[in-house]
C-alpha positions in Angstrom: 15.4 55.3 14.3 14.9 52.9 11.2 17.9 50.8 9.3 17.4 52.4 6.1 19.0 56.5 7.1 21.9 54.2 8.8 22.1 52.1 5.9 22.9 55.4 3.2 25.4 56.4 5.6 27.3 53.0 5.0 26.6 52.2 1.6 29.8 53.8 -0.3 31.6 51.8 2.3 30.7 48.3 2.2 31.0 45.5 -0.2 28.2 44.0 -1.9 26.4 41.3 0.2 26.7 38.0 -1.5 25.1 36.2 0.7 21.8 38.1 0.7 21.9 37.0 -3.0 19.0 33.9 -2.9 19.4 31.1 -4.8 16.7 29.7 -7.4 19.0 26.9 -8.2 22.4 25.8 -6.0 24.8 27.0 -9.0 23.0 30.0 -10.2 22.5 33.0 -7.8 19.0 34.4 -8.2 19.9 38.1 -8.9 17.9 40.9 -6.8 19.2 44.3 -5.9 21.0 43.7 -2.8 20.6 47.7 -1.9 17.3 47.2 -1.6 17.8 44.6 1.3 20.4 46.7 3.0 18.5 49.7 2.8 15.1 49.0 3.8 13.2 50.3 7.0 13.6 47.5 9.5 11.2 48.3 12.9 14.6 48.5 16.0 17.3 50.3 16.7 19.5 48.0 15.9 20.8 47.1 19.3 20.9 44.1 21.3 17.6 44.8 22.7 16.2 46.0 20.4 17.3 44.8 17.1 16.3 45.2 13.3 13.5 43.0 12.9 13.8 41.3 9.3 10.9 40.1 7.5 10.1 39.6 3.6 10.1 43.1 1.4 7.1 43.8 -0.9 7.5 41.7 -3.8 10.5 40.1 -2.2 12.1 37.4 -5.1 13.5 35.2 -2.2 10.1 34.6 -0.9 9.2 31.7 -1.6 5.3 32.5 -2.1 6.7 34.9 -4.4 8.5 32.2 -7.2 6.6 31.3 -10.2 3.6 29.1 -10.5 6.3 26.5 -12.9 9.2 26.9 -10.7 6.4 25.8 -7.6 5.7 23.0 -9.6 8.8 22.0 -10.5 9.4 21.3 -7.1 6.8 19.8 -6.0 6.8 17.3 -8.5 10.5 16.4 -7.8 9.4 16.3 -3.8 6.3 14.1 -4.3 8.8 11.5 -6.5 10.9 11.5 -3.4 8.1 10.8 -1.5 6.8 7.7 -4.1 10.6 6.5 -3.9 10.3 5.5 -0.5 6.5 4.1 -0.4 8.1 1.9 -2.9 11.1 1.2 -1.2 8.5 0.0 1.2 6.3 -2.2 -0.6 8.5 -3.6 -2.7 10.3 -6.0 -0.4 6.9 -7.5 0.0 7.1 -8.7 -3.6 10.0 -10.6 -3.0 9.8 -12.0 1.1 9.0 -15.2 -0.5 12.5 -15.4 -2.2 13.9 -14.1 0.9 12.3 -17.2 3.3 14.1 -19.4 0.6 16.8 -17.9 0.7 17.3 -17.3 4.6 15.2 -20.5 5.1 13.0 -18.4 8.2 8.9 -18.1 8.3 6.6 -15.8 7.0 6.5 -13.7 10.2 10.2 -13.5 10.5 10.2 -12.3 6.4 7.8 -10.0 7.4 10.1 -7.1 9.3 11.6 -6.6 5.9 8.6 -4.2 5.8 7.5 -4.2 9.2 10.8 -2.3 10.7 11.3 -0.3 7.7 7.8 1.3 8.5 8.5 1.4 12.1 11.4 3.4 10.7 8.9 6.0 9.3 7.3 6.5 12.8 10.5 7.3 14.3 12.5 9.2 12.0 10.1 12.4 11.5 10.1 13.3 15.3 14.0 13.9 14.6 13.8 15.0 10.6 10.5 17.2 10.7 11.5 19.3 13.5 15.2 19.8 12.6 13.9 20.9 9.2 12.1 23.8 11.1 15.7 24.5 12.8 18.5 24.2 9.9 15.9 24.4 7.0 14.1 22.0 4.1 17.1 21.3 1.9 19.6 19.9 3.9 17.8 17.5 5.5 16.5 16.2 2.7 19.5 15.9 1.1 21.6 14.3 4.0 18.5 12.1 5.0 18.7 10.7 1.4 22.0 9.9 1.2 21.7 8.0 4.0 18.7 5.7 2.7 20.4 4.6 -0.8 23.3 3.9 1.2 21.2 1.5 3.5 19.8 0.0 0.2 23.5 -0.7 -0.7 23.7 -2.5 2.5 20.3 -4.0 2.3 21.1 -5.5 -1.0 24.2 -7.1 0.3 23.0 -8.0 3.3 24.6 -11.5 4.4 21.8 -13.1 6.6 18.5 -12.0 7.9 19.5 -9.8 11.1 21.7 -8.0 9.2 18.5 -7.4 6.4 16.1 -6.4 9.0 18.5 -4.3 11.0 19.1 -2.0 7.6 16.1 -1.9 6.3 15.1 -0.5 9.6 17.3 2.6 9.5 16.6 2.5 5.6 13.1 3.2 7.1 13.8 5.8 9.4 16.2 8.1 7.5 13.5 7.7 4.2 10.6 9.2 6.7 12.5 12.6 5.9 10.4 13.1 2.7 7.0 12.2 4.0 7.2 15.2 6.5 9.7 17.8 5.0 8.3 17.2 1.3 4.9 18.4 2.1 6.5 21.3 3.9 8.4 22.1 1.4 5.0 22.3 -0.4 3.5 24.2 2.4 6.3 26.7 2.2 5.7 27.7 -1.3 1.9 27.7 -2.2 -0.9 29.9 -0.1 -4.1 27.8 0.9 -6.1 28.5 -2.6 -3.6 26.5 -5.1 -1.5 24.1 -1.9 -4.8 21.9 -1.9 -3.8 20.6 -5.6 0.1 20.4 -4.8 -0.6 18.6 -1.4 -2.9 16.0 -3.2 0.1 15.0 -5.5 2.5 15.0 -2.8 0.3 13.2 -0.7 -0.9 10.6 -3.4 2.4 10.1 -4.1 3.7 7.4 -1.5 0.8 5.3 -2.0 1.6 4.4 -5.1 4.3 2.5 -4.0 1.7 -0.1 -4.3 2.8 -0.8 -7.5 6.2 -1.9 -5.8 4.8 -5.6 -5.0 4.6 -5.7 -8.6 7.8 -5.1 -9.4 9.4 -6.6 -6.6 7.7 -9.8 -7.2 8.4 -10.1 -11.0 12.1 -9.2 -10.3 12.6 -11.5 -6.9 10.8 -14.9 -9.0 13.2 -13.7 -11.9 16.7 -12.9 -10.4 16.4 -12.9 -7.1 15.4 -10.8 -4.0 19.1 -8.7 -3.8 18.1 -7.3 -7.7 14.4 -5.7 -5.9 17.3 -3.9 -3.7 19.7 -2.8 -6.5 16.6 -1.3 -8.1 15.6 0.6 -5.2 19.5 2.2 -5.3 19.2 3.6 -8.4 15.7 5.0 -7.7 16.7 6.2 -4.8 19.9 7.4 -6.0 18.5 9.6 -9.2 16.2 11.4 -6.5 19.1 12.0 -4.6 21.3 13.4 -7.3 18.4 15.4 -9.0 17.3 17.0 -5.1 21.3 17.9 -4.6 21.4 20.0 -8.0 17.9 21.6 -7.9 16.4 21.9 -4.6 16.0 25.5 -2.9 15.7 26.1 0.6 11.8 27.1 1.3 11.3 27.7 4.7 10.8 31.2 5.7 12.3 31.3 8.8 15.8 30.0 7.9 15.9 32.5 4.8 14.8 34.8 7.0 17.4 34.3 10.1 20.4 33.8 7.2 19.4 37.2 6.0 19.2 38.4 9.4 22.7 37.2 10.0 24.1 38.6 6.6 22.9 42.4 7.5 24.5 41.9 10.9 27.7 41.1 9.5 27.4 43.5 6.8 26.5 46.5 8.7 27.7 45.4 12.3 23.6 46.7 13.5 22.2 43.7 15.3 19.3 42.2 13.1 16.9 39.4 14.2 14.4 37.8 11.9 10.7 38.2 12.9 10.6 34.1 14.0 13.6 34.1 16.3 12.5 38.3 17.6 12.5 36.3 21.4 16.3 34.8 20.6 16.2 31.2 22.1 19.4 29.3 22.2 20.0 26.5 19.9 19.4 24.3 22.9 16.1 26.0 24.0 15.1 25.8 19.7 16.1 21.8 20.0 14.6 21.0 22.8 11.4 23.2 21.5 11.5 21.7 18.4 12.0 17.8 19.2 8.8 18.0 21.9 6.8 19.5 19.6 4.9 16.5 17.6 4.5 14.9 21.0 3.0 17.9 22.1 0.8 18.3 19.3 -0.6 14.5 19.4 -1.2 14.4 23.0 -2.7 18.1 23.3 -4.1 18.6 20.4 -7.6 16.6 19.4 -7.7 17.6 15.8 -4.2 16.2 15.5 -5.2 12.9 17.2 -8.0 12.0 16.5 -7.7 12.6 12.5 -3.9 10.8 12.9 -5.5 7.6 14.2 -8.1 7.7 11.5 -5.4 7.8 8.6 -3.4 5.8 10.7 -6.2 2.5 10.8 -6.3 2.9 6.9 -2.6 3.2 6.6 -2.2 0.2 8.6 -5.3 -1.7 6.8 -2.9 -1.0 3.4 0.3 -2.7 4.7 -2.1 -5.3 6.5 -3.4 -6.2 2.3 0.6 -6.1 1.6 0.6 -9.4 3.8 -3.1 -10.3 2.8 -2.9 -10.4 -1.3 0.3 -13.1 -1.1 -2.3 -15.2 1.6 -5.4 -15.1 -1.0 -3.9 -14.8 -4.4 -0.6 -16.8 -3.8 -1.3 -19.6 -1.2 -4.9 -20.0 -1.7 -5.7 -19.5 -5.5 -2.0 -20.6 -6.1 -1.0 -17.3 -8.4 3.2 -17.2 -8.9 4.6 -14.1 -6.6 4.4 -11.9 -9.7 1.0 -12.3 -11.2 0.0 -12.4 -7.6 1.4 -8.7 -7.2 -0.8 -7.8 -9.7 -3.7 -7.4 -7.4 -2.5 -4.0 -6.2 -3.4 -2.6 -10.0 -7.2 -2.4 -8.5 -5.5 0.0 -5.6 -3.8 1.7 -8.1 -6.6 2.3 -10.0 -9.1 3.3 -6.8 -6.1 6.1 -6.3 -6.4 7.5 -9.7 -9.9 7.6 -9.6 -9.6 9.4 -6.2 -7.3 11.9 -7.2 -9.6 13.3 -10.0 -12.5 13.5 -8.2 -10.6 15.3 -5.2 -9.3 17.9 -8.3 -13.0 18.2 -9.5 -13.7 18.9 -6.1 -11.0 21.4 -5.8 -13.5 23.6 -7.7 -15.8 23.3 -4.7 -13.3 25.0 -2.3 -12.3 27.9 -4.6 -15.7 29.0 -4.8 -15.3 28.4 -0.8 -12.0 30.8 -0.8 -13.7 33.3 -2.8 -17.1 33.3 -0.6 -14.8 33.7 2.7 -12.5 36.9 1.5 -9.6 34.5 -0.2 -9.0 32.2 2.6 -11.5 29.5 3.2 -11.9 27.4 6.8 -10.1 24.6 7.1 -13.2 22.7 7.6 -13.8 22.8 3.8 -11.5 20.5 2.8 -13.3 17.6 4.6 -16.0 16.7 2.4 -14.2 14.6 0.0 -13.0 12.5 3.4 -16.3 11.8 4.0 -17.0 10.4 1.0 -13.9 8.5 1.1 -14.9 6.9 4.4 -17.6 5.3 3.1 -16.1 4.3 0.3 -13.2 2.4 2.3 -15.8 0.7 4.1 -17.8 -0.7 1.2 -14.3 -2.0 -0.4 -12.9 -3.8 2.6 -16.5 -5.8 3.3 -16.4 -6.4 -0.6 -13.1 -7.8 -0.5 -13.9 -9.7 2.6 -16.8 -11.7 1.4 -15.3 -12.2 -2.7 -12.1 -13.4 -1.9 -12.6 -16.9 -1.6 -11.3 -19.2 -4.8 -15.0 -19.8 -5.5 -15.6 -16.4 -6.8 -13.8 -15.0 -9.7 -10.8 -13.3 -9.1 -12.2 -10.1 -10.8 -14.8 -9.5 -8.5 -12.2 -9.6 -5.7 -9.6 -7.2 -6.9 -12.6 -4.8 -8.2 -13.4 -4.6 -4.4 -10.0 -3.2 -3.7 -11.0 0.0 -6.3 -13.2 1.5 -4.0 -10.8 1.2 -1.0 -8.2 3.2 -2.9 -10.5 5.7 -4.0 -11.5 6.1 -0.2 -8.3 5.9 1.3 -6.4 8.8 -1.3 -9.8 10.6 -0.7 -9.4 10.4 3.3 -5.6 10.9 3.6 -5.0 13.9 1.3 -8.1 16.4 3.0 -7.0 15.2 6.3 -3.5 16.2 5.6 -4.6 19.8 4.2 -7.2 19.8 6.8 -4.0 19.7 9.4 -1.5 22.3 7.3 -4.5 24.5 7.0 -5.0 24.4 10.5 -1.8 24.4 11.8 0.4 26.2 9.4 3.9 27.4 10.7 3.8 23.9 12.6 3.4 21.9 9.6 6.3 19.7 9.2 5.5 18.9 13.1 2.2 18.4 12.2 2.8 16.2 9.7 5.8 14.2 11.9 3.2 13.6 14.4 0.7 12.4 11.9 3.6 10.3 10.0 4.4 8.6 13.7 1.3 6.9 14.6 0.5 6.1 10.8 3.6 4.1 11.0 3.3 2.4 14.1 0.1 1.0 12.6 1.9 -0.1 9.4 4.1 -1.8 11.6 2.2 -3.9 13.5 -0.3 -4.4 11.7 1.5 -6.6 9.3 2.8 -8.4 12.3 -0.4 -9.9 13.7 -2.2 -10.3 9.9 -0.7 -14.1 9.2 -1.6 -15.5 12.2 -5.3 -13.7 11.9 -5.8 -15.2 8.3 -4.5 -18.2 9.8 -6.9 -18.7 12.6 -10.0 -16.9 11.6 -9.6 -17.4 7.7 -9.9 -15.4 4.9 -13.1 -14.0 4.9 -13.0 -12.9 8.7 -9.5 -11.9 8.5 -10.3 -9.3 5.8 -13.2 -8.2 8.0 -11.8 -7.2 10.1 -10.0 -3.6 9.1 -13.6 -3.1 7.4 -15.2 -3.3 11.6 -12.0 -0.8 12.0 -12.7 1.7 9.5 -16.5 1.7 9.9 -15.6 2.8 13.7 -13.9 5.5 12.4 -16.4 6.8 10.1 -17.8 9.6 12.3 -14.2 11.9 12.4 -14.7 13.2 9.6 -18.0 14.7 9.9 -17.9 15.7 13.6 -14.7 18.1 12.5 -16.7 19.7 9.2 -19.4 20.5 11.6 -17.7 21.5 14.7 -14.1 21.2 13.7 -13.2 25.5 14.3 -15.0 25.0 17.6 -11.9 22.6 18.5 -9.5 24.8 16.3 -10.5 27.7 18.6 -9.9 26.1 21.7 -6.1 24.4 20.7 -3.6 25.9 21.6 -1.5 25.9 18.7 -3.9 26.0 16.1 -5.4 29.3 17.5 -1.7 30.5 17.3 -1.6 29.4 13.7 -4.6 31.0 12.7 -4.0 34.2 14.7 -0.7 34.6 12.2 -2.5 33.6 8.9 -5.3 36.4 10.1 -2.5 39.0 10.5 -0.3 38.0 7.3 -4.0 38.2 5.9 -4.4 41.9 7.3 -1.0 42.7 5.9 -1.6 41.4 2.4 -4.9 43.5 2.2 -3.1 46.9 3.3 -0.3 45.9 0.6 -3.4 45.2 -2.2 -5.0 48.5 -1.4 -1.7 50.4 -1.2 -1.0 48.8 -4.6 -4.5 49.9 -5.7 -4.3 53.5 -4.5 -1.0 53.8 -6.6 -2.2 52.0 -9.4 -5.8 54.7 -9.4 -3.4 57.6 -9.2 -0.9 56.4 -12.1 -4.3 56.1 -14.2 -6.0 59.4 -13.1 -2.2 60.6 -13.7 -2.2 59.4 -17.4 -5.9 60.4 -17.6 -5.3 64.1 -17.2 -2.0 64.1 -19.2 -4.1 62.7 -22.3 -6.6 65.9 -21.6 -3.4 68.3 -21.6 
């Protein structure tokens, strides 16, 4: 027996369902005719063993796949500038350690943690914020994760002595990770593989720009002082924050899904189930599940290692040049801590360049998506990474060999162009490369990614002052090039034999076994669609006749 016959029976009887009503924004309900909800043909009976199995209606206005192309991109823009909030939060303490060691009166490497531990923050806090985002959904974790960072800035900008500096940037650090896993799942959530490359690139651009912070943070620190870099990272942090309370939705599919559920078994007292909990683990089991799983997936899975240590070598080569720059432009050419900061405009500037060639490029994987049926292999967005690798490579042995006070400081900073043309051109296909391929995973995906990219950031840093100390400049800098020429091989050996691996992973076959039925499902809805659109025509066609 389906829901719907039970469902007619009950309908004089009950009171509307609010809580089936969606929401589009958190103070206006998204209207959609609740009967249709309650009365649909779930497969069940409705029983504990076999319940109502919920999933999304045809044309279903709470879907999230289903909202507007604007509405999509009105929330992906305001969850990439969450994501650039905290990159700068980042980066801009680096602009101001120097008034910090004056201030504190402790060495470099001790100033250094400011950033150091706040990254090491980012490699902890998404094995805790991605997974519980797959649990209690996308919203509020982003909204209680970012209270809790502008209220470490607070602290961090009144911090009273070093410890107490390091100790809250470090938490600052780990409950700011939140967005650089749940942002791009939020994305993920919204936008099917054709049109989520071009969303994913800004969300994924979007952090590194926090390069810029150095710029800021050094102008402000020289000005007024190191505690003003933190009072502007408050209010950054803090307009995110109120602007993602008033207008973020919840996006993922399987908490809409299992509220539904709930709402239809309180509403008709049937027992329903949505399709993603149809085995009904306890919150325990889903914890447990869901906490193991980026471990799982970096240890297991060879796509997900081997392309996280790749982005993780170039992360940690960025926040290596966040301790380098100060060293060559600073201390050796003798540049003031703001003009200094100004060597990150060459980054900046590779990144822009990078992004539009990766959109002109997005042209190459539509005709891709059109050749395979609509969905193309993840393997096709990898060819802009290769390009990228060799770009990084060029920059850093540029850099390495200009950057002495004998050559003119614009050959140096040109270097760093093509190393942030490479790296936004290696880290945004590698990250679609990974949601392509792992889907319904993808905020663990991108937790496991975010954890050894920040371990790198973190100690990287660390070991970089005493390396430009012993080995000099030129070596120093050399070094990450050696690194990233290593490295140069991932990302053609996955374009060539990457759905050989795919195949043969565990969770990525399950991945791709559910985008090939949702793909099955969407052609028997196009068709259906088609055969009634053919028969309204024919219809009109022979009435025109009469």
């Amino acid at each position: 027996m389906t829901s719907g016959a039970l469902h007619e029976e009950q309908a004089s009887a009950k009171q509307p369902m609010h809580v089936c009503a969606p929401r589009r924004t958190p103070w206006k309900l998204y209207r959609e005719d609740v009967s249709r909800i309650t009365q649909a043909n779930y497969s069940g009976s409705g029983t504990d063993k076999d319940p109502y199995v919920v999933d999304w209606l045809n044309g279903d206005e709470e879907n999230p796949q289903t909202w507007s192309f604007a509405y999509k991109w009105v929330h992906t823009i305001l969850a990439s500038a969450s994501t650039f909030a905290v990159g700068f939060c980042s980066s801009a303490y680096a602009g101001a350690a120097g008034d910090v060691m004056l201030k504190f009166d402790v060495r470099p490497e001790v100033a250094t943690l400011g950033v150091s531990l706040f990254v090491l923050g980012f490699a902890l806090g998404p094995l805790l914020w991605g997974p519980l985002s797959e649990l209690f959904g996308r919203r509020p974790l982003l909204i209680y994760t970012y209270f809790a960072l502008t209220a470490f800035n607070i602290g961090s900008a009144v911090a009273p002595n070093m410890p107490a500096l390091i100790i809250l940037r470090f938490f600052a650090g780990a409950f700011g990770s939140s967005p650089l896993t749940n942002a791009g799942a939020i994305i993920a959530d919204m936008f099917d593989a054709k049109t989520r490359g071009l969303a994913l690139c800004l969300f994924a651009a979007a952090p590194y720009f926090g390069v810029i912070g150095p710029i800021v943070g050094g102008f402000t620190g020289q000005s007024v002082g190191w505690r003003w870099v933190m009072w502007v990272l408050v209010f950054l942090t803090g307009v995110i924050l109120i602007l993602c309370t008033l207008f973020t939705p919840e996006t993922y599919a399987p908490v809409l899904l299992r509220k539904r559920a709930e709402s239809l078994t309180a509403h008709t007292g049937q027992v329903y189930r949505s399709k993603y909990d149809s085995k009904a683990a306890s919150l325990t089991q889903k914890l447990k599940t869901n906490l193991t799983r980026p471990w799982i997936l970096l240890i297991y899975e060879p796509i997900v290692l081997l392309l996280s240590v790749y982005v993780a070598i170039i992360y940690g080569v960025l926040y290596t040049l966040f301790t380098a720059f100060p060293i060559v432009f600073h201390h050796t050419r003798g540049w003031s801590p703001g003009i200094s900061g100004l060597a990150f405009i060459g980054i900046a500037v590779g990144i822009l360049l990078g992004l539009v060639y990766i959109l002109l490029d997005n042209a190459r994987y539509v005709r891709a998506a059109h050749a395979a049926g609509g969905h193309a292999p993840a393997e096709a967005r990898l060819p802009p990474a290769i390009v990228g690798g060799v770009a990084i490579v060029l920059g850093l042995f540029w850099f390495a060999f200009t950057n002495s006070p004998s050559k003119h400081w614009l050959i140096c900073i040109a270097a760093t162009v093509p190393f942030g043309f490479g790296m936004i051109n290696v880290f945004l296909p590698c990250v679609n490369y990974l949601v392509d391929s792992y889907l319904i995973y993808a905020a663990s995906v991108l937790a496991a990614n975010s954890v050894l990219r920040s371990l790198f950031g973190t100690v990287f840093p660390l070991f970089s002052t005493k390396m430009y100390e012993n080995i000099g400049i030129h070596w120093a800098s050399a070094v990450p090039g050696f690194m990233a020429l290593a490295c140069l091989p991932f990302p053609v050996l996955f374009w060539k034999y990457g759905a050989v691996v795919r195949s043969r992973c565990k969770y990525s076959a399950e991945a791709s076994r559910i985008m090939q039925q949702h793909m099955a499902v969407s052609v028997v809805a196009d068709c259906a669609r088609g055969g009634e659109a053919k028969e309204q025509a024919n219809a009109a066609s022979a009435h025109d006749k009469v």
